[in-house]
MARGUDO-357264 format. One record per atom (N, C-alpha, C): atom name; x, y, z; residue number from 1; residue in one letter. Coordinates in nm, 4 decimals. Layout:
BEGIN
 atom        X        Y        Z   n res
   CA        X        Y        Z NUM   A
...
This chain:
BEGIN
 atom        X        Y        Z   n res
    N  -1.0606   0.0133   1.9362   1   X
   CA  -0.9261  -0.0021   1.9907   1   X
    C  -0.8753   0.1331   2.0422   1   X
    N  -0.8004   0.1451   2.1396   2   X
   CA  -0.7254   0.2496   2.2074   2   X
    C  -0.6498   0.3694   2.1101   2   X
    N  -0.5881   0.3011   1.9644   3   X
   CA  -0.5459   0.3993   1.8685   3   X
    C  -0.6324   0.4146   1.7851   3   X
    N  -0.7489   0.4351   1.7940   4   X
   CA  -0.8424   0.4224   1.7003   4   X
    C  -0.8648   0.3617   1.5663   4   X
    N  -0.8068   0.2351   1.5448   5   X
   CA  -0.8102   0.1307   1.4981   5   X
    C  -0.9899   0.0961   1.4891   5   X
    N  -1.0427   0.0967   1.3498   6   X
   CA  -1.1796   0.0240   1.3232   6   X
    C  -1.1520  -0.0985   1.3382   6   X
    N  -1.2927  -0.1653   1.3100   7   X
   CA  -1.2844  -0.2917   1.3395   7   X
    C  -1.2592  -0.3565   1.1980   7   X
    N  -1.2460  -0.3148   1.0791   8   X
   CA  -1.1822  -0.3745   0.9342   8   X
    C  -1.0250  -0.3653   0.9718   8   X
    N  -0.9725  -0.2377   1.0148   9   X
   CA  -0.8412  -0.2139   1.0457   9   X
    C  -0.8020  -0.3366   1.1050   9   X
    N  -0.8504  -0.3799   1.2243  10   X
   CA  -0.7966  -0.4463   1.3033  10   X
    C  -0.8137  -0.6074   1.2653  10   X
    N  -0.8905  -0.6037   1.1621  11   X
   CA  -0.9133  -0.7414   1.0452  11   X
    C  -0.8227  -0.7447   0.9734  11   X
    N  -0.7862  -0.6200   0.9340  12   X
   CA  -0.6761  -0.6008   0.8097  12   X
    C  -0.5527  -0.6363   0.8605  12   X
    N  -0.4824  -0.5936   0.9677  13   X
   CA  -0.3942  -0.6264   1.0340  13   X
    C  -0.3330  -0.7853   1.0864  13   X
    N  -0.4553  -0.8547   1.0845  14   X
   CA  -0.4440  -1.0392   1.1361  14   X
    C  -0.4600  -1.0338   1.0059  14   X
    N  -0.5037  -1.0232   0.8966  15   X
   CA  -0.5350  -1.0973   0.7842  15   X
    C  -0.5973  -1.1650   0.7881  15   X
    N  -0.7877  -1.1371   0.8273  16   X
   CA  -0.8567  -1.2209   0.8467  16   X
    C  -0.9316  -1.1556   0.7507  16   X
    N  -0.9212  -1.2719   0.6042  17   X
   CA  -1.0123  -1.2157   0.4975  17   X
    C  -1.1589  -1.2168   0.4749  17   X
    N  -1.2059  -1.3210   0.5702  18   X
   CA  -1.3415  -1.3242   0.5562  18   X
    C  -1.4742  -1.2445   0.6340  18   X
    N  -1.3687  -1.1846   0.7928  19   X
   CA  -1.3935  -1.0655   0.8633  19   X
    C  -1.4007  -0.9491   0.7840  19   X
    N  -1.3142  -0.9382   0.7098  20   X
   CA  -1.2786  -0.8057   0.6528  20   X
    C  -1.3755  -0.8227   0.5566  20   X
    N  -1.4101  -0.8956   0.4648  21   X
   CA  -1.5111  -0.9139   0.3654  21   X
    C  -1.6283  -0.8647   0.3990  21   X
    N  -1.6836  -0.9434   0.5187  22   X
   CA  -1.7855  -0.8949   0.5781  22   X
    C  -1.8645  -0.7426   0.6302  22   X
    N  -1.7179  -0.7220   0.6856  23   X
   CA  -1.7159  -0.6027   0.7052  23   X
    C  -1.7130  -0.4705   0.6149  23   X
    N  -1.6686  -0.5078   0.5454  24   X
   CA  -1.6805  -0.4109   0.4046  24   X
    C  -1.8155  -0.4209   0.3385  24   X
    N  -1.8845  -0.5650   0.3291  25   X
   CA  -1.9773  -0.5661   0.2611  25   X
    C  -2.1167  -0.4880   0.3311  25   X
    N  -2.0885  -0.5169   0.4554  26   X
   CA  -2.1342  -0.3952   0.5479  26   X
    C  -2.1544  -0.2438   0.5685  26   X
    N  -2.0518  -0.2381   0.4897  27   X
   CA  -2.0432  -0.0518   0.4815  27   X
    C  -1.9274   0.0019   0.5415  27   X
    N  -1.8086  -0.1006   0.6153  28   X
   CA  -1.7094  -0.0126   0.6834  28   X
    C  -1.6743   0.0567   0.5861  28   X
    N  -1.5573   0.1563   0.6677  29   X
   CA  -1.5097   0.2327   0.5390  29   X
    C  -1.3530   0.2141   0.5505  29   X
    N  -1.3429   0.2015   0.4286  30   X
   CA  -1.1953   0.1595   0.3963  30   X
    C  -1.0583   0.2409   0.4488  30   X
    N  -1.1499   0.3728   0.3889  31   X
   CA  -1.0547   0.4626   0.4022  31   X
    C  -1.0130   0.5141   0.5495  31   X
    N  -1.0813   0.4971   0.6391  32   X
   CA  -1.1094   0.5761   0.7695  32   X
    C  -0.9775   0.5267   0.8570  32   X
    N  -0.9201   0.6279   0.9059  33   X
   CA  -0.7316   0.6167   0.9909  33   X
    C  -0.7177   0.6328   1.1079  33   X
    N  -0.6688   0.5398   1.1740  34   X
   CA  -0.6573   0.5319   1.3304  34   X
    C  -0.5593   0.6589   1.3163  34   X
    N  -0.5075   0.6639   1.4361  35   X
   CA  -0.4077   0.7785   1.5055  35   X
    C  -0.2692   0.7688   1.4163  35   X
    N  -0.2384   0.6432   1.4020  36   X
   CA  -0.1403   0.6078   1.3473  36   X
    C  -0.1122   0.6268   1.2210  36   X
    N  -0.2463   0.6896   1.1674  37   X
   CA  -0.2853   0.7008   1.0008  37   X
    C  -0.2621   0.6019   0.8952  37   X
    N  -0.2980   0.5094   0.9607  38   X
   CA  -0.3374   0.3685   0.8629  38   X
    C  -0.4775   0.3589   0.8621  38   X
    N  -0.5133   0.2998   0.7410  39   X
   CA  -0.6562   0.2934   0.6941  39   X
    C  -0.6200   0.1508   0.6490  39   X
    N  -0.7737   0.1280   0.6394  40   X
   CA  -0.7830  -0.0943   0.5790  40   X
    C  -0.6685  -0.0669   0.4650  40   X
    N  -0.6936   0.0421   0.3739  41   X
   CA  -0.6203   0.0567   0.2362  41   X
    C  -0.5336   0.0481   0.2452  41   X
    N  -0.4423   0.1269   0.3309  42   X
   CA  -0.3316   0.1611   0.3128  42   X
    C  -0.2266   0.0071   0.3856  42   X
    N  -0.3056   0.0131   0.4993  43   X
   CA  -0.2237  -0.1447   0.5506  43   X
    C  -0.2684  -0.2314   0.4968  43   X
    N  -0.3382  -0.2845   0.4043  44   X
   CA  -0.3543  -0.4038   0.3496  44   X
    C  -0.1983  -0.3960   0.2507  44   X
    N  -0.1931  -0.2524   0.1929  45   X
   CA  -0.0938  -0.2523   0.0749  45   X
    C   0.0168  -0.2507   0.1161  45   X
    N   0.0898  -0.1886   0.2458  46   X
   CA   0.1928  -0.2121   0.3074  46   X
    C   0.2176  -0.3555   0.3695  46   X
    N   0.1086  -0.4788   0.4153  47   X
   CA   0.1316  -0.5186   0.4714  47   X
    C   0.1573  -0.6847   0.3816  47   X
    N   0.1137  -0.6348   0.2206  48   X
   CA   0.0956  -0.7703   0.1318  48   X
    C  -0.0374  -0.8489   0.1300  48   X
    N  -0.1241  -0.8416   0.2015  49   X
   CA  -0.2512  -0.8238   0.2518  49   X
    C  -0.3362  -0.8490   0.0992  49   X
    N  -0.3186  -0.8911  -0.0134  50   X
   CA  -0.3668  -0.8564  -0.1488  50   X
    C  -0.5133  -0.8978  -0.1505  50   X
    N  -0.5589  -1.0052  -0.0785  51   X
   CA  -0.7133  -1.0295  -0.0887  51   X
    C  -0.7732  -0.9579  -0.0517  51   X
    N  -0.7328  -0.8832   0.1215  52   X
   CA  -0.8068  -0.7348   0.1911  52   X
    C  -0.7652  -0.5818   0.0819  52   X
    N  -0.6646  -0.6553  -0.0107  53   X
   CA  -0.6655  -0.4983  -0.0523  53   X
    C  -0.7322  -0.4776  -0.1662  53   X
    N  -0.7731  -0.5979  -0.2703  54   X
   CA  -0.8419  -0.5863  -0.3842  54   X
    C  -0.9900  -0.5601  -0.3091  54   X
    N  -1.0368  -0.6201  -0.1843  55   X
   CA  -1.1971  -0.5990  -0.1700  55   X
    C  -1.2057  -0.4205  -0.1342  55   X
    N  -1.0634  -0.3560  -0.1051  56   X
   CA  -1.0860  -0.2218  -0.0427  56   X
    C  -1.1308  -0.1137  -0.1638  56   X
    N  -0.9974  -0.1710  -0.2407  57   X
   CA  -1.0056  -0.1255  -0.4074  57   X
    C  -1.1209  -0.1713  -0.4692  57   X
    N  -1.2021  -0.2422  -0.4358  58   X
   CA  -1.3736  -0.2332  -0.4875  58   X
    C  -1.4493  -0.1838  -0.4075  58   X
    N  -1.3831  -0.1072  -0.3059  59   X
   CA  -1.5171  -0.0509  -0.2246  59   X
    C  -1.4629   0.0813  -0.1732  59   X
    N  -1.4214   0.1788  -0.2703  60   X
   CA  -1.4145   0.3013  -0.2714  60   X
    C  -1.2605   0.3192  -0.2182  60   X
    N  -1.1434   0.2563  -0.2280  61   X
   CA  -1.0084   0.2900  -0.1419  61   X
    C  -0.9774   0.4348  -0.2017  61   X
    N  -0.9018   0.5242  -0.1343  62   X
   CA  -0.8315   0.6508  -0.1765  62   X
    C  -0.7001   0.6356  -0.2335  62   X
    N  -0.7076   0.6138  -0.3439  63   X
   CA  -0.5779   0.6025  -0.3734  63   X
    C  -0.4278   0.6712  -0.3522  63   X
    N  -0.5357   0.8145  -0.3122  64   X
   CA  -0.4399   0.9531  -0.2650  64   X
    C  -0.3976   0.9475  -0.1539  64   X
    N  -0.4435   0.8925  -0.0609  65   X
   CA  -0.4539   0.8818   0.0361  65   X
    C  -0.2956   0.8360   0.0647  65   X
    N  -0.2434   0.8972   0.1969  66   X
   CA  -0.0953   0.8451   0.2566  66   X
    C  -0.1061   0.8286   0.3925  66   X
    N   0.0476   0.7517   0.4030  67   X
   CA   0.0218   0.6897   0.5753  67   X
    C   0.1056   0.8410   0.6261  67   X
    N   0.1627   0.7818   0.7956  68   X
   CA   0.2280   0.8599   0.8570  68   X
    C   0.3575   0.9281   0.7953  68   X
    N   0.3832   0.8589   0.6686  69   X
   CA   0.5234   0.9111   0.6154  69   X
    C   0.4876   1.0111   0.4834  69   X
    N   0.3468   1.0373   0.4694  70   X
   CA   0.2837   1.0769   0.3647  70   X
    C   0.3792   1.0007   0.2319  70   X
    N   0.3375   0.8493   0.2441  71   X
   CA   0.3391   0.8048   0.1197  71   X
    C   0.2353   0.6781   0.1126  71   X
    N   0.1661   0.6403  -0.0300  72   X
   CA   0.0890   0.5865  -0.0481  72   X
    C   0.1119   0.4570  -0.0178  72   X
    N   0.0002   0.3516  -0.0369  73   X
   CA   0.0312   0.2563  -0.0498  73   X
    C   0.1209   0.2061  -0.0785  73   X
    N   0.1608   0.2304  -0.2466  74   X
   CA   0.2354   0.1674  -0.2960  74   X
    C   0.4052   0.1272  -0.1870  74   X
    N   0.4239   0.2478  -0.2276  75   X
   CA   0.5659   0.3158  -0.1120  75   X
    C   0.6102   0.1735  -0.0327  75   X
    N   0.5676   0.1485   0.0689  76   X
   CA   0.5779   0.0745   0.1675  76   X
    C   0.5557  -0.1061   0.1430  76   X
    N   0.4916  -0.1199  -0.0002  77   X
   CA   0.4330  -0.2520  -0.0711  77   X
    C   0.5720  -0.3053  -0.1393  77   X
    N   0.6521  -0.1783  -0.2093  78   X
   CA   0.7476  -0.2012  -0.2441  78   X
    C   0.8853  -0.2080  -0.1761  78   X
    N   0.9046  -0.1785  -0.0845  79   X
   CA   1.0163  -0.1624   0.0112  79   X
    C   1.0185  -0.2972   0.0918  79   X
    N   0.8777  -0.3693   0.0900  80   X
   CA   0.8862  -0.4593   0.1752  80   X
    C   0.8412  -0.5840   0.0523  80   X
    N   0.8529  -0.5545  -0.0796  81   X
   CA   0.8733  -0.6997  -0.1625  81   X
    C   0.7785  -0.7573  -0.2128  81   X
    N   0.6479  -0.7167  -0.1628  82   X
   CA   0.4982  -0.7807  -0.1965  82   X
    C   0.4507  -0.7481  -0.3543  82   X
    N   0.5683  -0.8486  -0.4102  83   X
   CA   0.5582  -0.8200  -0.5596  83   X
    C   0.3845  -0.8629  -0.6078  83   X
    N   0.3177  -0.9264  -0.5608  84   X
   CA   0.1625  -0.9258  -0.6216  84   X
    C   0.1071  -0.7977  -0.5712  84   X
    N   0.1026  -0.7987  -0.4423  85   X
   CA   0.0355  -0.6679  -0.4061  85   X
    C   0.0727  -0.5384  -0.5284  85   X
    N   0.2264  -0.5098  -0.5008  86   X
   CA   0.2618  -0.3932  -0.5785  86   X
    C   0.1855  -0.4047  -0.7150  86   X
    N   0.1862  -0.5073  -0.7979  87   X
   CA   0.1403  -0.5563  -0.8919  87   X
    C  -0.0459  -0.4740  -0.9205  87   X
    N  -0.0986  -0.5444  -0.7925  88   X
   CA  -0.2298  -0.4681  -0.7840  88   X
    C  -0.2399  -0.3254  -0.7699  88   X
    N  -0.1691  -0.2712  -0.7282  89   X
   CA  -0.1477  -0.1081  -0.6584  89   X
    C  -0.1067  -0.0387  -0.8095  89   X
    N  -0.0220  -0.1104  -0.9021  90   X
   CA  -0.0071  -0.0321  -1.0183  90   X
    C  -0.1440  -0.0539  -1.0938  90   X
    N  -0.1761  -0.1232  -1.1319  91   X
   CA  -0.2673  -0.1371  -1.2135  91   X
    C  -0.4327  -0.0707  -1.1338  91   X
    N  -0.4224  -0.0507  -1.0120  92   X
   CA  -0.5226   0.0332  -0.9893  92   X
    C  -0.5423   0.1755  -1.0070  92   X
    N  -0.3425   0.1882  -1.0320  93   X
   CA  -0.3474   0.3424  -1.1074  93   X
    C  -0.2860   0.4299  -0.9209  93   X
    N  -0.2326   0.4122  -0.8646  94   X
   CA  -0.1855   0.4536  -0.7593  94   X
    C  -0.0452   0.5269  -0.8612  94   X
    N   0.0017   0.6511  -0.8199  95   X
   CA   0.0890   0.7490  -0.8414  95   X
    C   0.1987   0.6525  -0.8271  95   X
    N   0.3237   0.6655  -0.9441  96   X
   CA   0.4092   0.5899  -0.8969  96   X
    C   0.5308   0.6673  -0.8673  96   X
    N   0.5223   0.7891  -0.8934  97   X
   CA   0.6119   0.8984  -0.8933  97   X
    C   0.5851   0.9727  -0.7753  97   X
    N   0.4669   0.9465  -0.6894  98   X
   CA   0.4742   0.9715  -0.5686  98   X
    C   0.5595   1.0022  -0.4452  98   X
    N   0.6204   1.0850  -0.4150  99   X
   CA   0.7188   1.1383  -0.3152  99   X
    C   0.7235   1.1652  -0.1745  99   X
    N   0.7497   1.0664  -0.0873 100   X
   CA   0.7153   1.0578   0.0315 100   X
    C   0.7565   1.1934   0.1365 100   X
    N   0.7432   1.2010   0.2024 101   X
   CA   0.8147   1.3267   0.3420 101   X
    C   0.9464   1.2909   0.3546 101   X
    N   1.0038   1.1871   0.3403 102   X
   CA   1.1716   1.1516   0.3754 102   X
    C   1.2131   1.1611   0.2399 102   X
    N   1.1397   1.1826   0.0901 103   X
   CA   1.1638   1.2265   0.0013 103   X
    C   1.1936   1.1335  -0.0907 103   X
    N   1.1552   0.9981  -0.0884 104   X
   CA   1.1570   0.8900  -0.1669 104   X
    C   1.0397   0.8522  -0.2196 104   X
    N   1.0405   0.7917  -0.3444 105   X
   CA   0.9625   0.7396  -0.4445 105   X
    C   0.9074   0.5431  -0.3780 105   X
    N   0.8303   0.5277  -0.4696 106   X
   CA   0.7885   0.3791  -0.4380 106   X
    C   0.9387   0.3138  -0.4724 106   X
    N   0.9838   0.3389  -0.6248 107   X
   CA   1.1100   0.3235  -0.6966 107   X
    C   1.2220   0.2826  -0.6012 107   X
    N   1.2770   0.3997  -0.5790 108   X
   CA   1.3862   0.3980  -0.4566 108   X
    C   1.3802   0.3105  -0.3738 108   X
    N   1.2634   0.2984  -0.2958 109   X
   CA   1.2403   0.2094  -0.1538 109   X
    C   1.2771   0.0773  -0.2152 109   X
    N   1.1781   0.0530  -0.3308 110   X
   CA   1.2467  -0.0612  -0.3908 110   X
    C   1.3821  -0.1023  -0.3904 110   X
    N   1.4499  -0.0420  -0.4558 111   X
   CA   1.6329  -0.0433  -0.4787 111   X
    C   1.7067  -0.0099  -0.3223 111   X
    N   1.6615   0.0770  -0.2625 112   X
   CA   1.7737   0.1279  -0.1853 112   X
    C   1.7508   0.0744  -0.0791 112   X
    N   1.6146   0.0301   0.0096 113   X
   CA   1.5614  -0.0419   0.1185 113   X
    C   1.5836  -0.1580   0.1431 113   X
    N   1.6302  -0.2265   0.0307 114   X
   CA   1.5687  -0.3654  -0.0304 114   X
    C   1.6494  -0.4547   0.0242 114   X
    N   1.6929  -0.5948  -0.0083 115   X
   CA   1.8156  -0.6387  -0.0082 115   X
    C   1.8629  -0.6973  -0.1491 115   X
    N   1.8218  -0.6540  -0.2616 116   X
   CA   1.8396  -0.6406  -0.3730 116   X
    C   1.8034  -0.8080  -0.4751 116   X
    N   1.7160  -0.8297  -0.3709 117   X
   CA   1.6605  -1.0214  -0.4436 117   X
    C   1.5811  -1.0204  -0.5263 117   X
    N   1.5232  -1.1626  -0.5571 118   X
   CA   1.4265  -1.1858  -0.6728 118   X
    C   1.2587  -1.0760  -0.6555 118   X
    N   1.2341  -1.0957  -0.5539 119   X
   CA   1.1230  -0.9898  -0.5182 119   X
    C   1.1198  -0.8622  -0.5543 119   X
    N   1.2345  -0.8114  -0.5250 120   X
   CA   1.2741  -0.6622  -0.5286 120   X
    C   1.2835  -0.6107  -0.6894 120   X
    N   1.3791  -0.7248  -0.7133 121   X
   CA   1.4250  -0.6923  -0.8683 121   X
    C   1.2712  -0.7426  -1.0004 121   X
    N   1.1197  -0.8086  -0.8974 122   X
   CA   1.0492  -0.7872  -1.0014 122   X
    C   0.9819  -0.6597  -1.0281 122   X
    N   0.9918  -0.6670  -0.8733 123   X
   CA   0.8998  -0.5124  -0.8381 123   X
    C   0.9647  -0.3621  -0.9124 123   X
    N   1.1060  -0.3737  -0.9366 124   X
   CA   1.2087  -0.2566  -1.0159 124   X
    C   1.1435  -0.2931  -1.1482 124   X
    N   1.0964  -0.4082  -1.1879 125   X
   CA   1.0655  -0.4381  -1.3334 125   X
    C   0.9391  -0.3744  -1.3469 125   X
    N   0.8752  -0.4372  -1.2627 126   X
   CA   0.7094  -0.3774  -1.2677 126   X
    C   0.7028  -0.2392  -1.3056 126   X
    N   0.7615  -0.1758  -1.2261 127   X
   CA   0.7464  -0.0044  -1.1604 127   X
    C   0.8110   0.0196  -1.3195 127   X
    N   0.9072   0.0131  -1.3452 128   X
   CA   1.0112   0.0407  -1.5207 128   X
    C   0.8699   0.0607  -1.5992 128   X
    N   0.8342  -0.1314  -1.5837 129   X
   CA   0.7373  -0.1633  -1.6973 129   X
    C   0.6033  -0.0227  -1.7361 129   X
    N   0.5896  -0.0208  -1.6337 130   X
   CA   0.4610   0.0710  -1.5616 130   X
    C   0.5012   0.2336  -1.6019 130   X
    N   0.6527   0.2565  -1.6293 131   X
   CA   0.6427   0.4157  -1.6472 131   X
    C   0.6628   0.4978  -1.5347 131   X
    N   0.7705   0.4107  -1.4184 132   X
   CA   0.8152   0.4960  -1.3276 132   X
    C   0.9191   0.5750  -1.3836 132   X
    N   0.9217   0.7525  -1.3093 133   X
   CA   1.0169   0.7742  -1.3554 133   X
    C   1.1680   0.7892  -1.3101 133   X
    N   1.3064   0.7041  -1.3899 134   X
   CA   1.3848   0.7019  -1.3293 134   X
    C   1.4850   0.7981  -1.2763 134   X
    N   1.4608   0.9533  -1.3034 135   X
   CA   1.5030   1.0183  -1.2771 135   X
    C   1.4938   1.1441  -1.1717 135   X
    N   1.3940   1.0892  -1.0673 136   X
   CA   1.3231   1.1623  -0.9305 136   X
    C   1.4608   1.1378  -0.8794 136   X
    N   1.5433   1.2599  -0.8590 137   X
   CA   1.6141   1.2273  -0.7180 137   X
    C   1.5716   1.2505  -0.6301 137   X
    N   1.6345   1.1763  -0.4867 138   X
   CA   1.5691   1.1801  -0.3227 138   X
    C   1.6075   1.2892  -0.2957 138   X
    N   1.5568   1.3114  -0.1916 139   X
   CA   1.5352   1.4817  -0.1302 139   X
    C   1.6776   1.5292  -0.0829 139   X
């Protein structure tokens, strides 16, 4: 693709799980970032994507790894509600105290992005449950 989008990326993006399967089982690499600095990893986890993101997370994902806002996965999983995804992203051990460039936590995005619903308010539970800490202020 023109932004240098792989061809898992561009699986990851339609949510075509059985492309992406393939493709992984293949050898793509998960981690590897178009221009835009998304990787399979990182947009599967921003995008709720949880079937493309558990096969990434078995096939070497960076957990360190951040998008264009230098924040992880998680960050962007939570801001946008994908309470299973987020779900997976903690328990794979992704930083939850993680601090983006605009200077927000996964936490925050949660609460302050949000529109404060059932999604949001499991994902504030999760992140609590999990040992976020509540006292990062934003930048």
């Amino acid at each position: 693709a023109l932004d240098g989008s792989s061809a898992l990326l561009l699986a990851t993006r339609s949510n075509h799980i059985e492309i992406a399967r393939a493709l992984i089982q293949a050898g793509a690499d998960v981690n590897q970032k178009n221009l835009m600095q998304d990787s399979p990893y990182l947009l599967a986890g921003a995008s709720g994507h949880t079937e493309i993101l558990k096969m990434t997370l078995a096939h070497g994902a960076d957990l360190q790894s951040t998008n264009r806002y230098g924040g992880t996965a998680l960050i962007p999983a939570c801001e946008r509600g994908h309470v299973e995804t987020v779900a997976v992203l903690i328990a794979a051990g992704v930083d939850l105290n993680h601090v983006n460039r605009l200077g927000w936590t996964c936490l925050m995005e949660a609460i302050v992005l949000s529109d404060g619903g059932p999604a949001h308010q499991q994902i504030v539970t999760q992140l609590i449950a999990a040992g976020a800490d509540l006292n990062l202020p934003d930048s």
